[in-house]
C-alpha positions as CSV (number, residue, x, y, z in Angstrom):
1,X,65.0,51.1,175.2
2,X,61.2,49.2,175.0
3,X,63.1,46.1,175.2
4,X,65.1,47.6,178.5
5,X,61.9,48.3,180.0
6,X,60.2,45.1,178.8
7,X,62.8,42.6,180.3
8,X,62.7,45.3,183.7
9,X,59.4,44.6,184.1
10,X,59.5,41.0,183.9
11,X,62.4,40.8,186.6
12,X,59.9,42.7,188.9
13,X,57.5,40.7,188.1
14,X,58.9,37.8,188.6
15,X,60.2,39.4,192.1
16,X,57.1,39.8,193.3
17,X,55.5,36.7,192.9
18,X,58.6,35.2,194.3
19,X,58.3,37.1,197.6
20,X,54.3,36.5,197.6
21,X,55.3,32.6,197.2
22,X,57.7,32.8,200.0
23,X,55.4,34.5,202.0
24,X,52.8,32.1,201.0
25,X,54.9,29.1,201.8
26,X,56.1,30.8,205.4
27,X,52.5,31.7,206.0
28,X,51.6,27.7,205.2
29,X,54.1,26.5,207.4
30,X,53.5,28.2,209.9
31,X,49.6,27.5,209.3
32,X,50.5,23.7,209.3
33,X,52.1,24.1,213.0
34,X,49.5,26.0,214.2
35,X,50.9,29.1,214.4
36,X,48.9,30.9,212.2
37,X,50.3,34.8,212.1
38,X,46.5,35.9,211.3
39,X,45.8,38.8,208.7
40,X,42.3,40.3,210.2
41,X,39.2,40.9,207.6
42,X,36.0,43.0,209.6
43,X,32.6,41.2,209.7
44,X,30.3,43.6,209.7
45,X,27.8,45.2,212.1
46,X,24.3,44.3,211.6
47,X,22.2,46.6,212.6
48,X,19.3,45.5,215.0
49,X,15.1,45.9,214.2
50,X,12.5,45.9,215.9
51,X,12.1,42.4,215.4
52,X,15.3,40.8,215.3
53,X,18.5,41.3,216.7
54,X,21.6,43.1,215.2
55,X,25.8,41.9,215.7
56,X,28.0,44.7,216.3
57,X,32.0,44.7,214.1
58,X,34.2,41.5,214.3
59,X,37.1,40.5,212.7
60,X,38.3,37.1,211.5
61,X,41.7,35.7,210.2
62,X,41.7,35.6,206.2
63,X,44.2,32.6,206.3
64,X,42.5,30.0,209.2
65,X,39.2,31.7,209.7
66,X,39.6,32.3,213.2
67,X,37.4,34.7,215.0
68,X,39.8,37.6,216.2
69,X,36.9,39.5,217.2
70,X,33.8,38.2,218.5
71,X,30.2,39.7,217.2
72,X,28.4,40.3,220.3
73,X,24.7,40.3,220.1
74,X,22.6,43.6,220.2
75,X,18.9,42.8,221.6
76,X,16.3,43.1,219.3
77,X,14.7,47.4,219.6
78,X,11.4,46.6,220.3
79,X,8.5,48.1,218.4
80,X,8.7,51.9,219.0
81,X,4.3,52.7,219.2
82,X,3.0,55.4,217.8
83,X,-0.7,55.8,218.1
84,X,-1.5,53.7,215.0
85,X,2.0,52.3,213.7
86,X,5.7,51.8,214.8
87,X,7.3,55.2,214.6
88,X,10.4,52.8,213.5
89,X,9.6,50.2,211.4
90,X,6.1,51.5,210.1
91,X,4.1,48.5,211.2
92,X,0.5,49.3,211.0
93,X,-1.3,47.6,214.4
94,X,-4.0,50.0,214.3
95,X,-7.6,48.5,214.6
96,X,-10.4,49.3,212.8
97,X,-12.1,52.7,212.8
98,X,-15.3,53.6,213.8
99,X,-17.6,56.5,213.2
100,X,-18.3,59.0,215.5
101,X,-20.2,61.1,213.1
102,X,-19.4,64.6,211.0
103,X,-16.1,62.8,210.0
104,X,-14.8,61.9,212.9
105,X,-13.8,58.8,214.1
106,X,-12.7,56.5,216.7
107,X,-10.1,53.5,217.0
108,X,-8.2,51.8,219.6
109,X,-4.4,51.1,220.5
110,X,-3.0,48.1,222.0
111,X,0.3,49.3,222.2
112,X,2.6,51.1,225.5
113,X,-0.6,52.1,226.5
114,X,-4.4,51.2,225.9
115,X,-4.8,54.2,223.7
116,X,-8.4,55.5,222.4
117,X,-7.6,57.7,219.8
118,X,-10.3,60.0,218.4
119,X,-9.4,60.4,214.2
120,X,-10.5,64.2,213.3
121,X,-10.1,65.7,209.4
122,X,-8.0,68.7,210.0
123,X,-7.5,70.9,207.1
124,X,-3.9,72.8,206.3
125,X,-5.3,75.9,207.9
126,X,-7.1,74.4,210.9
127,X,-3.5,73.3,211.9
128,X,-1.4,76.7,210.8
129,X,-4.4,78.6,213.2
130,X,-3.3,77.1,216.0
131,X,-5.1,75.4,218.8
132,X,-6.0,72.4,220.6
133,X,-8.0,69.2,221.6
134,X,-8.6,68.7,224.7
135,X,-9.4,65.5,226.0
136,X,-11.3,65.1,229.4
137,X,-11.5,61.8,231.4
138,X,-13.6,62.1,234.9
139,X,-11.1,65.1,236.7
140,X,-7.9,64.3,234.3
141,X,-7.6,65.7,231.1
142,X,-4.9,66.2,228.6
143,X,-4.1,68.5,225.8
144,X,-2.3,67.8,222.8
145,X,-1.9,70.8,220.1
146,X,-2.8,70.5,216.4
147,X,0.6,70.8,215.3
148,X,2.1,68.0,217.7
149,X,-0.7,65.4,216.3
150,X,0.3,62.2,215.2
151,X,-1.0,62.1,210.9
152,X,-2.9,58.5,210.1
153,X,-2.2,57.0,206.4
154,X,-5.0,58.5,205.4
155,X,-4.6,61.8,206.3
156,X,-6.8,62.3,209.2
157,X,-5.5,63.7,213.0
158,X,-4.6,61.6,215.7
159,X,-5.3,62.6,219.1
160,X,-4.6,59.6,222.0
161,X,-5.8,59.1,225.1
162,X,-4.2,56.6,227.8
163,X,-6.5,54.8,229.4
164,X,-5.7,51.3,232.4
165,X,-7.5,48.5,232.6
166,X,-9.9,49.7,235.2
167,X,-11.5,52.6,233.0
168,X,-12.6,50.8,230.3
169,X,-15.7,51.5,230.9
170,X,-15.9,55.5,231.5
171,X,-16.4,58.0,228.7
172,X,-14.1,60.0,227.1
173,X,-14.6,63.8,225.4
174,X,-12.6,65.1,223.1
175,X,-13.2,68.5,222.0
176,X,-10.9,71.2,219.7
177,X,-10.2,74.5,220.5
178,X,-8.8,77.4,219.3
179,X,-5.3,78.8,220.5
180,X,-7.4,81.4,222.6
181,X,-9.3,78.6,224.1
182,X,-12.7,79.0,222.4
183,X,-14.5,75.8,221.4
184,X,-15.1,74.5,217.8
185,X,-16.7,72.2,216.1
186,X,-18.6,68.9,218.2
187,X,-17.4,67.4,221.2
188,X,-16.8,64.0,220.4
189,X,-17.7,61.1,223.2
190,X,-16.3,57.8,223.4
191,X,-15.3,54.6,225.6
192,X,-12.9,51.9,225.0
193,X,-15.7,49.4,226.4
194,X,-18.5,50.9,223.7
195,X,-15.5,50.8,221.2
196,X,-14.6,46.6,222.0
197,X,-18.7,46.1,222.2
198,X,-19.1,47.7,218.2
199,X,-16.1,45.6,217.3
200,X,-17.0,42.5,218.6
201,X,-20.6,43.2,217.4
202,X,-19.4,43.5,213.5
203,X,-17.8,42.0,210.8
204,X,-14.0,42.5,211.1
205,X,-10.8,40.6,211.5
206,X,-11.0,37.1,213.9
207,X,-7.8,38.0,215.7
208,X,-8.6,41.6,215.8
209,X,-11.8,40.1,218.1
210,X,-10.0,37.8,219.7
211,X,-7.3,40.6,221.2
212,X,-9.8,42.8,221.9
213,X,-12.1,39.9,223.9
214,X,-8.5,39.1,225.9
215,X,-8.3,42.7,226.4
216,X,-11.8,42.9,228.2
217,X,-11.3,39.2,230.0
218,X,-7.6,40.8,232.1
219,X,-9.2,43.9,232.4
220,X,-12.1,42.4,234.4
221,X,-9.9,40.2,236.0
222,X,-7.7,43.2,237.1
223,X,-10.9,45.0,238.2
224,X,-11.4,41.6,240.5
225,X,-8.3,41.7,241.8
226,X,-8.5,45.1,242.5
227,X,-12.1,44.8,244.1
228,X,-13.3,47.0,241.7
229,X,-15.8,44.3,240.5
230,X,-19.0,45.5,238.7
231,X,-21.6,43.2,237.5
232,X,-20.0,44.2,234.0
233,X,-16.8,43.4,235.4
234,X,-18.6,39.5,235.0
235,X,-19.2,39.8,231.5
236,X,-15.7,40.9,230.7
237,X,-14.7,38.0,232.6
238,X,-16.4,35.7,230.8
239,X,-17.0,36.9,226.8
240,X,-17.5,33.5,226.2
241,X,-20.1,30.6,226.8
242,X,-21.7,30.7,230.2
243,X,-19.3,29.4,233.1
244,X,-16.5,29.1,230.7
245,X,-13.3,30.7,230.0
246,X,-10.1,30.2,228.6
247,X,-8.4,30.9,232.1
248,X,-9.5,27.1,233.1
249,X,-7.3,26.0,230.0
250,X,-4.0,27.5,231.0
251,X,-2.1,25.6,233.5
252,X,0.2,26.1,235.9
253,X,3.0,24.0,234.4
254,X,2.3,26.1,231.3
255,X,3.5,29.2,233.4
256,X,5.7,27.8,235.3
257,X,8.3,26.7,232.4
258,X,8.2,30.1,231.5
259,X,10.9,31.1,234.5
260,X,13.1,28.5,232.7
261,X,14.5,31.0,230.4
262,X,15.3,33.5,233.3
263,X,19.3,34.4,233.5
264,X,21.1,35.0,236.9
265,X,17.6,33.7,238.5
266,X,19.4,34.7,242.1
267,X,19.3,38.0,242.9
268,X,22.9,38.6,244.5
269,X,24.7,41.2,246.1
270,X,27.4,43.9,245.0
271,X,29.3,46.7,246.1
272,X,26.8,48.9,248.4
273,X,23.7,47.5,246.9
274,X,21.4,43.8,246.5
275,X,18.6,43.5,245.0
276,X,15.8,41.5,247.1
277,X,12.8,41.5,245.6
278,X,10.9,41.2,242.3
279,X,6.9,42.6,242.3
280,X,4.7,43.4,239.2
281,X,2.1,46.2,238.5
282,X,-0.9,45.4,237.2
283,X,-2.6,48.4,234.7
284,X,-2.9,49.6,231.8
285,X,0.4,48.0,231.2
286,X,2.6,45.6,233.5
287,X,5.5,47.5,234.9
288,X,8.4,45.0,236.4
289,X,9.7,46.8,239.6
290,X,13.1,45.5,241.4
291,X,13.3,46.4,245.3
292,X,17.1,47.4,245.9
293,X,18.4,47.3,249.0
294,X,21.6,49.7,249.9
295,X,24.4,49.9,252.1
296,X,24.8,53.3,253.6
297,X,26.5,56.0,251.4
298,X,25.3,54.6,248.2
299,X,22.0,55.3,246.1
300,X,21.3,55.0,242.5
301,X,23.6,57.5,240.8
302,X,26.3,55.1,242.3
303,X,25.2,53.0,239.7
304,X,24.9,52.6,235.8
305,X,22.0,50.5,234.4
306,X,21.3,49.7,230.8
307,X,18.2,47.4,229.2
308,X,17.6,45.8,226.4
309,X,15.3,46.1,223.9
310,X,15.3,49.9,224.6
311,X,12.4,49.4,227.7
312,X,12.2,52.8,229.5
313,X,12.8,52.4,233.1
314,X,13.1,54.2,236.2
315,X,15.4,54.3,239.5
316,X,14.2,56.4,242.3
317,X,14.0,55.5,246.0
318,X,14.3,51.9,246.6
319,X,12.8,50.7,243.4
320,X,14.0,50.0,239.5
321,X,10.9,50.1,237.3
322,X,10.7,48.4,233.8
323,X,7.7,50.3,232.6
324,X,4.9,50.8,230.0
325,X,5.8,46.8,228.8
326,X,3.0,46.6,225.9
327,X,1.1,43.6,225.8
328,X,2.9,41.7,222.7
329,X,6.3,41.9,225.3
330,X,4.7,40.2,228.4
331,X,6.6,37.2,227.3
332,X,9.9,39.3,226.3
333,X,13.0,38.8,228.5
334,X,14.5,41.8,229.2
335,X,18.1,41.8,230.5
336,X,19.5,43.8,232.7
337,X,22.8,44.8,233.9
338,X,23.4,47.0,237.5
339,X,27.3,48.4,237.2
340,X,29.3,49.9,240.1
341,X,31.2,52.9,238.6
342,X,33.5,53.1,241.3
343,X,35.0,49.1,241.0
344,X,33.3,47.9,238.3
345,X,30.9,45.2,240.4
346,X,28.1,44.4,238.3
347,X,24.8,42.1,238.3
348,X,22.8,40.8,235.0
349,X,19.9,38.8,234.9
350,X,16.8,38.6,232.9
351,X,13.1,39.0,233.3
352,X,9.8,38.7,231.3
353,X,7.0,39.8,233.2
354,X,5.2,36.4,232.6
355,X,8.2,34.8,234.1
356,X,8.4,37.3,237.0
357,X,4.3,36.7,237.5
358,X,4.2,33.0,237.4
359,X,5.9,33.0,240.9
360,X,2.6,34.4,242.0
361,X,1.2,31.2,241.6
362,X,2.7,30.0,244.8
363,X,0.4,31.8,246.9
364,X,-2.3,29.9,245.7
365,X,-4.6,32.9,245.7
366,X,-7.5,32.1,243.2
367,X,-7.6,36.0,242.0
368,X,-4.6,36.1,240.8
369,X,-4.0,33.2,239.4
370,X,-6.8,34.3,237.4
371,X,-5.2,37.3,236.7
372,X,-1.6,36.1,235.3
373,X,-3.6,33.4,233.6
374,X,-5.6,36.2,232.0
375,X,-2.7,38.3,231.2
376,X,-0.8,35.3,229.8
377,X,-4.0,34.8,227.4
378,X,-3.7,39.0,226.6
379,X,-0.2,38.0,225.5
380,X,-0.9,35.2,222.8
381,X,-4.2,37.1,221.7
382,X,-1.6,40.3,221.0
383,X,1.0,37.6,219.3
384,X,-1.7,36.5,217.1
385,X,-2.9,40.0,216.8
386,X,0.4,41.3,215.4
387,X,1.1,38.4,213.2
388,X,-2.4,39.1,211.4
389,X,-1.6,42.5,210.3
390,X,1.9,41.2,209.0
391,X,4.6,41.3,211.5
């Protein structure tokens, strides 16, 4: 009976590998005429960081290699700012703190915004009370509650204020309160100019300087442009030796090459809508606005729109806005893509707003050019930045 089931087994055996050798001869031949039958394997998704981009599923023939599927690219997410690191990917971009006295401290934010963040020690039952901080510029002031505060590394309470380019120098009070709205504890003041001027005025990190010196050189050139000049406008247009700056070393042709890497450079029609027009705005951030032109019937929610690197934007009226672009991104191209839903009619093209602002240079307008020139110098400073606490 085991000598039944021995010799059964072989004759099976031997079956099978004579059907796998017929296959593998039939799947030869037909390999050798080019007609390769394909058996699929997956390549898998990679997932995209903040940094670098990701490749979503595709498949490829076991036998010839070929690509069945292709791996499109997924952009690259973007760093996702907190007030002191990427909420995603933990990167710590925070500069240095500086006292304010009874604990407290101060620090600044180069990221979506130009953040001033006052750093208070909070205990486990200051937060489960309840309450506030309050945070007063000129007539605006925000509130953020205990509980909704961003924690640092070390433990202390995080409470951001946005600031643009053209209040660097006004002061800033933060002060807590308690959920009835009583006041505790010191009101703490601060500026992001009296923060750069203790900074630069220090010992601390050269490109941690040299950001926050770019920083104060497009500000005042943004308060120049805007007409907003002070005489310490001047110094933060200049930071450097008398009658010098960097702006004089950046040329045009260095700008200019910059719109070489734009995609679908013309801005064409499609069903109902063009697009006609590209403008920045300058503040504490560059936004990247599209004007839109429409045909009548049609407005926005005709329309799907999606953008890479996961930019927020905005569609109302006439106008698509790429906004809040942080200053390490100036240089980013972000593509976008405008899709009909009704017929499928779609644009893409891409943008950095250092490509989109280098057409400025055309009107030969001495302001701005120091402006973008500035704000292309904001842009390597943040590189540099970025790279020195270990991107």
């Amino acid at each position: 009976m085991k000598a039944m089931a021995g010799v059964l087994k072989t004759l099976v055996i031997i079956l099978i590998l004579l059907i796998v050798g017929a296959l593998a001869a039939a799947a030869f031949q037909i390999y050798q005429n080019g007609e390769c039958f394909h058996i699929a394997k997956k390549l898998e998704a990679v997932e995209p960081t903040c940094t670098e981009p990701g490749l979503t599923e595709g498949e490829a023939c076991i036998i010839c290699g070929s690509i069945l599927k292709e791996q499109e690219e997924i952009p690259a997410l973007g760093h996702e700012f907190g007030a002191e690191s990427c909420l995603r990917c933990g990167l710590d971009y925070s500069m240095s703190a500086l006292s304010l006295g009874s604990g407290a401290e101060y620090s600044l934010t180069i990221g979506e915004y130009i953040g001033l963040n006052f750093r208070l020690s909070l205990t486990d039952a200051d937060v489960a009370a309840g309450g506030y901080v309050s945070m007063r510029y000129d007539n605006r002031t925000e509130r953020v509650n205990l509980a909704d505060a961003e924690v640092a590394a070390d433990g202390k309470y995080i409470f951001s204020f946005d600031v643009t380019v053209l209040q660097l120098t006004g002061d800033v009070t933060a002060q807590r309160y308690t959920s009835a709205g009583q006041a505790v504890g010191t009101a703490y003041t601060a500026s992001v100019k009296g923060y750069c001027d203790e900074v630069l005025s220090g010992n601390g990190l050269d490109a941690e300087k040299a950001m926050i010196r770019a920083l104060l050189n497009y500000a005042g050139f943004c308060q120049i442009y805007n007409g907003t000049e002070t005489a310490e406008t001047a110094v933060n247009a200049g930071l450097y030796a008398a009658g010098e700056n960097p702006v004089d070393d950046v040329t045009d042709e260095t700008l200019t090459a910059l719109q070489s890497s734009e995609t679908g450079t013309g801005l064409t029609s499609m069903t109902g809508m063009q697009l006609s027009a590209m403008i920045l705005g300058f503040d504490s951030t560059a936004r990247l606005k599209f004007i839109a032109e429409f045909a009548e019937g049609y407005d926005w929610d005709d329309y799907e729109i999606t953008v890479s690197g996961g930019i927020e934007y905005e569609a109302s009226g006439d106008i698509l806005t790429l906004k809040n672009i942080a200053a390490i991104n100036l240089d980013r191209y972000y593509t976008v893509t405008i899709r009909n839903k009704a017929d499928g009619t779609e644009l893409t093209f891409g943008r950095s707003v250092l490509s989109v602002a280098s057409r400025y240079l055309a009107l030969e307008d001495e302001k701005i050019d120091d402006l973008i020139k500035s704000m292309y110098l904001y842009n390597v400073a943040a590189h540099e930045y970025f790279a020195a606490k270990g991107e």
